[in-house]
C-alpha positions in Angstrom: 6.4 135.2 -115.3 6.0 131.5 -114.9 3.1 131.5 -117.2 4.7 133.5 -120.0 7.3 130.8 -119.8 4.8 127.8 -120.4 3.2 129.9 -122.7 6.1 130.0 -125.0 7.4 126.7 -124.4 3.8 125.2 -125.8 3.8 127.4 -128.3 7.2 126.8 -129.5 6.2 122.5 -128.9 3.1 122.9 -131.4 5.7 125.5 -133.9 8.4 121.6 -133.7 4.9 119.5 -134.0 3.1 120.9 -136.6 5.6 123.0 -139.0 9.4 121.4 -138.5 9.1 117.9 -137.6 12.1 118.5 -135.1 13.7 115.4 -133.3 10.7 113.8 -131.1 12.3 113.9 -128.0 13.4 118.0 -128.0 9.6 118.0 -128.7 8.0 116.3 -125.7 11.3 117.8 -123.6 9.7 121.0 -124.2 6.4 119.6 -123.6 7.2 118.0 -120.5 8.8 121.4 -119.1 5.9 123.1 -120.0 3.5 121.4 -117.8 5.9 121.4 -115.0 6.5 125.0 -115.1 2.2 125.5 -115.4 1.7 122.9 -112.5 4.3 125.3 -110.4 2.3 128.2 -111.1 -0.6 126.9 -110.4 0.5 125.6 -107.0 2.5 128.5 -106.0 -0.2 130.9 -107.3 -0.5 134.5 -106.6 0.8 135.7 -103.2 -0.7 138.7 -102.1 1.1 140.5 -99.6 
């Protein structure tokens, strides 16, 4: 879940970078949440129970 949610947030950071030159800062915002939300994933990884 947390990955489909990083996922989208990079994908809709490239969409501002490349194609609608949106304000720089909503840019790296969702850039920055991104990686936070992968690093959590990453950390918390799959729990098997």
């Amino acid at each position: 879940m947390l990955m489909t949610i990083a996922l989208i947030l990079l994908v809709l950071w490239a969409l501002g970078v490349f194609a609608f030159k949106v304000t720089a800062g909503v840019i790296h915002l969702l850039l920055i949440v991104a990686i936070v939300v992968g690093l959590i994933q990453l950390f918390r990884g799959r729990r098997t129970v």
